[in-house]
BAFILO-951870 format. One line per 10 residues: number of its first residue (from 1); for each residue z, y, x of C-alpha. Coordinates in nm, 2 decimals. Layout:
% BAFILO-951870
NUM = Z Y X  ...;
//
This chain:
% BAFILO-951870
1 = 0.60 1.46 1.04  0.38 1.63 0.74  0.14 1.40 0.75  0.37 1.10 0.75  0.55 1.26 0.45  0.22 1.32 0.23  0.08 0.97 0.31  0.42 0.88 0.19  0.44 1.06 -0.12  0.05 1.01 -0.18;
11 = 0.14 0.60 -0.14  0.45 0.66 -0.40  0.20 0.81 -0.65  -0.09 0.54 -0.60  0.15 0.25 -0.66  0.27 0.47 -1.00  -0.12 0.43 -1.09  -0.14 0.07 -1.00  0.19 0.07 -1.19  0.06 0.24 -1.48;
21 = -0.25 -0.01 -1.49  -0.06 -0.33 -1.48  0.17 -0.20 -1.76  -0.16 -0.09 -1.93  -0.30 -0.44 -1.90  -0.03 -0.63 -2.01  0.04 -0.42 -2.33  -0.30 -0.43 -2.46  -0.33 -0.83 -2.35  -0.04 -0.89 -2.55;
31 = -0.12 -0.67 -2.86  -0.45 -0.87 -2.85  -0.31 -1.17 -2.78  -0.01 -1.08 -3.10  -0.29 -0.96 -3.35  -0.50 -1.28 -3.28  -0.24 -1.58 -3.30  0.03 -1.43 -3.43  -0.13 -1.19 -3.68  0.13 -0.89 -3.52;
41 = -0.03 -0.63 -3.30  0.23 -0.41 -3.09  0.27 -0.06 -3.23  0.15 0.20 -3.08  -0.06 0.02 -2.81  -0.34 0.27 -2.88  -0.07 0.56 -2.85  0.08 0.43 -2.52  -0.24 0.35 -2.39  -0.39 0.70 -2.39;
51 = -0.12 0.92 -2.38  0.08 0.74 -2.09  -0.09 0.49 -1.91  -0.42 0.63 -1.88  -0.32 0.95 -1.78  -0.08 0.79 -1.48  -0.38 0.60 -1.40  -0.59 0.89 -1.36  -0.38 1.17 -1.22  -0.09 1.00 -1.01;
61 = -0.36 0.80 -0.72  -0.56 1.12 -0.68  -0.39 1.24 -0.41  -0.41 0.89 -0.24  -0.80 0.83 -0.28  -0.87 1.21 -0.12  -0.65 1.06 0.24  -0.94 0.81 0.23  -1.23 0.99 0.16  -1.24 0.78 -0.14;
71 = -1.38 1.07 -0.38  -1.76 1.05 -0.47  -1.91 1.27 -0.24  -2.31 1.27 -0.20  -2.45 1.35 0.14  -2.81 1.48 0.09  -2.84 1.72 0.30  -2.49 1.74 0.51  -2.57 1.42 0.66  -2.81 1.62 0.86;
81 = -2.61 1.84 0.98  -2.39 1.92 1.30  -2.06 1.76 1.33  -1.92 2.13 1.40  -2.10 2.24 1.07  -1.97 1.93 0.83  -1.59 2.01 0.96  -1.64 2.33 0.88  -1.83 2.24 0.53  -1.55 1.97 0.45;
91 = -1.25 2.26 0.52  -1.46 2.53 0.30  -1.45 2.22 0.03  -1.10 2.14 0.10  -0.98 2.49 0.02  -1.22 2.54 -0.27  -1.04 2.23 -0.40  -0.71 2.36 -0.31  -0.76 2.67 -0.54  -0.91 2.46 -0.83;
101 = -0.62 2.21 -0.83  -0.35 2.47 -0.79  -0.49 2.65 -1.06  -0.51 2.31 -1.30  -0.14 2.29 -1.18  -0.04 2.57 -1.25  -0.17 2.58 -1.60  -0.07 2.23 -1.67  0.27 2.30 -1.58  0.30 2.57 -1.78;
111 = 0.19 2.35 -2.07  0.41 2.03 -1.97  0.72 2.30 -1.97  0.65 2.42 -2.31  0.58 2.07 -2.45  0.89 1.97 -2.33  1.12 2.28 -2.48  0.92 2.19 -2.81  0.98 1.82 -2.72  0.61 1.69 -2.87;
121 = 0.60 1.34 -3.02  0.32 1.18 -3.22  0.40 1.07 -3.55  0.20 0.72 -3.56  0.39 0.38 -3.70  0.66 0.47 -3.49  0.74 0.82 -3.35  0.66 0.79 -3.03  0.78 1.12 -2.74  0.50 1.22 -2.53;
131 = 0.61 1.55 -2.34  0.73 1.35 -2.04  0.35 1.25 -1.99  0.26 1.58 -1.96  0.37 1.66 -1.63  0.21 1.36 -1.51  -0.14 1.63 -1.46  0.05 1.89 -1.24  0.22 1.64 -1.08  -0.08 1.45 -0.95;
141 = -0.26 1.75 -0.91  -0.05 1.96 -0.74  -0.01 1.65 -0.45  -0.38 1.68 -0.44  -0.39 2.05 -0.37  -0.13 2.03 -0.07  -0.28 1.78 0.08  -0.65 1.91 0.04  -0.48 2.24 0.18  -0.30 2.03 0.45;
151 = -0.66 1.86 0.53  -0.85 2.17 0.58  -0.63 2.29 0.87  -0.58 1.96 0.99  -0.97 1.96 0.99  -1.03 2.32 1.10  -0.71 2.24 1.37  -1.00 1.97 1.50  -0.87 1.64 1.34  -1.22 1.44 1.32;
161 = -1.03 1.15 1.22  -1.01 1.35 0.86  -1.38 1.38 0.80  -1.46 1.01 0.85  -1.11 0.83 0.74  -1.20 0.52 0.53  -1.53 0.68 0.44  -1.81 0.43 0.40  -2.14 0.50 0.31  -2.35 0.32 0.03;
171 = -2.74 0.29 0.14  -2.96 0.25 -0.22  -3.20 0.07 -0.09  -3.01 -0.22 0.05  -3.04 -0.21 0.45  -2.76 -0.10 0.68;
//
């Protein structure tokens, strides 16, 4: 039941990415596409571009990539380890995570709330509101951090499936 409700939520917050991505694309196509033939860039493409979709690119999937092992992760020396000690290395990483993103949300949060009481805007060509944008960070964070919390008992609990899900390794020098 948890773990159907954060792949859920995770999934929700991936597509607001993708989302954000598409939305990013087709503003900056047209503003290039507008300033080229029609001598009319879009205001604040640069505005929107950094202070909304990038950041829902970044933040909102990163709960999504960590239920597939999709964060870089280099395997020197854990690769020759025992299975036993890499669930217990991935669970001590896990938590470690959890307190570093709890922490981020916390403080972001507490910066999103006070942007929005002071309700920041950027003054460019056209006033443009961007407290919304900052609880994108604790959002995506905080996601992160219950699931990397949820992961490390799920892995300490014995879930295997954890360590390896949609992990794939990359060899350098080209055999497999």
């Amino acid at each position: 039941m948890i773990e159907k409700l954060l792949r859920m939520l995770a999934r929700i917050f991936g597509l607001i990415g993708m989302v954000g991505m598409f939305a990013m694309l087709l503003h900056v196509t047209l503003d290039v596409a507008g300033k080229w033939l029609l001598g009319m860039p879009l205001p604040v493409t640069i505005e929107m571009t950094a202070h909304y979709y990038m950041v829902a690119v970044v933040f909102f999937p990163l709960a999504a990539v960590e239920l597939r092992n999709g964060h870089i992760s280099v395997e020197i020396i854990s690769q020759y380890l025992k299975p036993r000690i890499r669930r217990m290395l991935v669970a001590i990483v896990s938590l470690l995570g959890v307190i570093y993103f709890a922490i981020l949300t916390a403080r972001t949060w507490h910066d999103a709330v006070n942007k929005y009481e002071i309700g920041e805007y950027l003054y460019g060509t056209v006033p443009l509101e961007i407290w919304q944008t900052r609880f994108f960070v604790p959002l995506g964070c905080g996601l992160l951090a219950i699931i990397l919390f949820w992961k490390a008992v799920m892995v300490l609990r014995g879930a295997e499936r954890l360590v390896h899900e949609g992990s794939e390794t990359i060899e350098l020098d080209g055999s497999r």
